[in-house]
N, C-alpha and C positions, 0 to 999 in steps of 0.2 A: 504493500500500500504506500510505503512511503519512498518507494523508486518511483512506483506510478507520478505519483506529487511531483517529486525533485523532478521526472521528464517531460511534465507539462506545464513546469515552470519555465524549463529551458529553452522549449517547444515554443511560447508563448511571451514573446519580451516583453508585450504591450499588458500581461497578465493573463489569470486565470480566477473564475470567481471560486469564492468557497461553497455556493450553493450548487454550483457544478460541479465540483469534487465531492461534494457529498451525495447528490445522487450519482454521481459518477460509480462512486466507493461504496452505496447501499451504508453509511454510518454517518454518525452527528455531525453538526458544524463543530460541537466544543472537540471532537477526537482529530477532525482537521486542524482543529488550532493546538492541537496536541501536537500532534507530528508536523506540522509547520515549525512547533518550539525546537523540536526534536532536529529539525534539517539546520536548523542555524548554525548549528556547532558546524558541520560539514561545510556550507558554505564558506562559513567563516574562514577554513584552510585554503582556500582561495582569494581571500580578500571581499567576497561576497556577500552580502545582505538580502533578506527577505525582508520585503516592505508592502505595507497597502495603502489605497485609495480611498477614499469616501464609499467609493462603491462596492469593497471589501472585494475588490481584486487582486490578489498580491503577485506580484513580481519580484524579478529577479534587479539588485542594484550595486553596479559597478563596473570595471571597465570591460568592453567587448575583449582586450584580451585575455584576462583572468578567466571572461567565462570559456574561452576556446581551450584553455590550459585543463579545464575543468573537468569540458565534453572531451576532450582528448583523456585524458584519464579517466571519466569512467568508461567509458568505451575498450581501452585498453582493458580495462580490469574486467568488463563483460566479456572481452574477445576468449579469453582464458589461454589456449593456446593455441589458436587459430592464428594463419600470419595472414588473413584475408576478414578483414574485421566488418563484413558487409551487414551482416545479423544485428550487431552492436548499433550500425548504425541509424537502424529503420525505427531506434526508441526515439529519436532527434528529428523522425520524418525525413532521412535525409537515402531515399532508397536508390540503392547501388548494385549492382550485380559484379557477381564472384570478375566476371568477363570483362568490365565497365574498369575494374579496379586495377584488376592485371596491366590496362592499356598505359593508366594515368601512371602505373608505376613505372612499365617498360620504357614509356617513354621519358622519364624522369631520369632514370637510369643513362639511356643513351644521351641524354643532353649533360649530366655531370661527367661519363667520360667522353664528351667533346672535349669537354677542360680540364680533360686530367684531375678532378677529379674525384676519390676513390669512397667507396663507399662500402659496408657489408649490409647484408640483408639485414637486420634490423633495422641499423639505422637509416635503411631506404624508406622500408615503413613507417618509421618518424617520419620521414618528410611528408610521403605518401599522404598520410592521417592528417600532418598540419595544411596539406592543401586542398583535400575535400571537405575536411571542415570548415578552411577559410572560405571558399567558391560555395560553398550551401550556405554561409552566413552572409555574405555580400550577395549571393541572389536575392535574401530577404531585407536588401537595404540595410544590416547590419556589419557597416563597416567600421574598423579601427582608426579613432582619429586623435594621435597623440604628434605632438613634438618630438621626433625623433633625430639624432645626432647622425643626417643620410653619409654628411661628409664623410664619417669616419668608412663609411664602406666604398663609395665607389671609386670604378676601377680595380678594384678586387675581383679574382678570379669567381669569387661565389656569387659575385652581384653580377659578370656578364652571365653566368651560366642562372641566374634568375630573372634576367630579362630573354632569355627565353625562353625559359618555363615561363614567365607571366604571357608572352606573346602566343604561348602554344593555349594556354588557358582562354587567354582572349577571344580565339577563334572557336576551339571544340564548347565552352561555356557562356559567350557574352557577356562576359564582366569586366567592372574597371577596375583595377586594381591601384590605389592611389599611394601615395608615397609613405606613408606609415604600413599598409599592411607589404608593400614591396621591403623596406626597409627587415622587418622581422623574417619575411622569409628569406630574406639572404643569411639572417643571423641564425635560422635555422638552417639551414644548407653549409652556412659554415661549423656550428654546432655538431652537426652530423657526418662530415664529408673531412679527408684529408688528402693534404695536397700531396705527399709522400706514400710512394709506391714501396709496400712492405718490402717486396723481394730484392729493393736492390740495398736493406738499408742492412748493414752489420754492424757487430761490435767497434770495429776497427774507422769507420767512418760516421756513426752514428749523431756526432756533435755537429757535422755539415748537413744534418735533417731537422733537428730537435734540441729547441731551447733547452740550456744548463740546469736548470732548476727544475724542468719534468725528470731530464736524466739522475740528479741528485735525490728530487724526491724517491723515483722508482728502488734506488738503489737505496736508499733509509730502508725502503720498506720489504727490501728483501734483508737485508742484515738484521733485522727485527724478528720475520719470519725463520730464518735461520736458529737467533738464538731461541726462541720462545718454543716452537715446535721441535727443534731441534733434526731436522729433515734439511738436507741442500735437491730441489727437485730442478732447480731452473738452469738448463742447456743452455749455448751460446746461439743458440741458432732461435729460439725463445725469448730470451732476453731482448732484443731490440724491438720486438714486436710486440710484448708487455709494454714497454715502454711508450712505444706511440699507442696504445691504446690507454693508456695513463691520462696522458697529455691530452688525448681525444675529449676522455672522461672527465676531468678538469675543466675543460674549457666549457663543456656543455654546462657545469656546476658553476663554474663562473655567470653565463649568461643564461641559466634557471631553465635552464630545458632539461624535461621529462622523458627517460628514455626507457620503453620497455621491453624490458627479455619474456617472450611466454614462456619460457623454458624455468622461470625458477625452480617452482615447485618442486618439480620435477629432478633438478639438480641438487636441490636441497634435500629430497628423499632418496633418492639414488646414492649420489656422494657429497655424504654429511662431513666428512675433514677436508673436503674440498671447498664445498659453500663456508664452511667456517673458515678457514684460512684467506678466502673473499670478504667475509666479514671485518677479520681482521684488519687486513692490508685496508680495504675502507674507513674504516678507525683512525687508522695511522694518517691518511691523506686528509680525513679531518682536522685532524690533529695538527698535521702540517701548515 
């Protein structure tokens, strides 16, 4: 009942009444306004408020991009482990087919290796995910309208290879994409994407790929796992590529972007000294 709520909240910018949700739900107004109290704490990890009107509509209040941060996270957390999150998305009205989804990504994919580049499958469906959400939010006139700092990206490899992702959208979607929501997809594209091709980096050259201080952290945090676990597991041919994904991992935590593995669960019950020693090594980069 109270997913129903939270998706007809989200479904609904302009509001939803509470006499609707209550026949909606077959139960009172005061249990709606129960589970309305009950969704604030959730919101709130978003920076989100429930508020109402004279007309005891209540909607959703705060910035268009918190809520996309939102609907991308629970979507994720519905997809379970599914890398085609089409199901998830028809709670948001936003219906897509398995075939629909494939295209947007394929094509996504071939336009970040025009520019070199690199990308693994998850975090293509990060992108993926942040650009069907933003093109279903800006169909409904719900666009992102902040002050954003554009200088700091263009001319960046991620911003050309975003201007034609936005031009390929333009055409297959009718949308405009205006300089704040182009702005954050480039910082998602560079959140997600590296411009360092794994296979040619090694030990030996490593510092001509990757800033001193991802190399210093990584290496804290194997000397850590070393003494604590008391295990040495990491090859030379490992090591540089922990590393840029370190550095990957950082950067996205630097600029708030949500990245998700369907695969935890799964790794966490399978191999539990594994997921811990992840847990750790996380610890540790916090710490840092």
């Amino acid at each position: 009942r109270i997913n129903f709520i939270r998706n007809k909240l989200i479904s609904h910018p302009k509001g939803y009444n509470i006499f609707a949700l209550s026949s909606a739900l077959f139960v009172s107004e005061e249990t709606i306004l129960a589970d309305i109290n009950h969704l604030q704490a959730f919101f709130r990890n978003f920076n989100i408020e429930i508020k109402k009107n004279d007309a005891m509509d209540f909607y959703l209040y705060g910035l268009e991009r918190d809520k996309r941060r939102m609907i991308r996270y629970i979507i994720n957390n519905e997809s379970s482990e599914s890398f085609t999150p089409t199901k998830a998305l028809t709670m948001f009205s936003m219906e897509m087919l398995s075939c629909e989804y494939n295209n947007i990504r394929n094509s996504i994919s071939s336009i970040l290796n025009k520019y070199d580049l690199f990308v693994n499958d998850y975090a293509l469906n990060n992108i993926t995910l942040h650009l069907i959400v933003m093109v279903q939010r800006i169909s409904k006139g719900l666009n992102i309208s902040e002050d954003v700092p554009i200088e700091k990206i263009k001319d960046t490899r991620e911003a050309k290879a975003a201007e034609e992702i936005k031009g390929h959208l333009n055409n297959s979607y009718d949308i405009i994409m205006n300089e704040s929501e182009f702005y954050y997809l480039t910082l998602t594209i560079s959140s997600n994407t590296s411009e360092i091709n794994y296979s040619l980096v090694n030990l030996n050259n490593i510092q001509d790929f990757i800033e001193e201080k991802y190399i210093d952290m990584t290496k804290q945090a194997i000397e850590k796992i070393k003494e604590i676990f008391l295990f040495d597991i990491f090859n030379d041919e490992f090591l540089p590529k922990f590393t840029i994904h370190i550095r990957n991992l950082m950067i996205r935590a630097y600029n708030g972007m949500y990245a998700k593995n369907p695969l935890t669960a799964k790794i966490k019950e399978a191999y539990p000294l594994i997921y811990e020693v992840a847990v750790f090594i996380a610890l540790e980069l916090q710490r840092y």
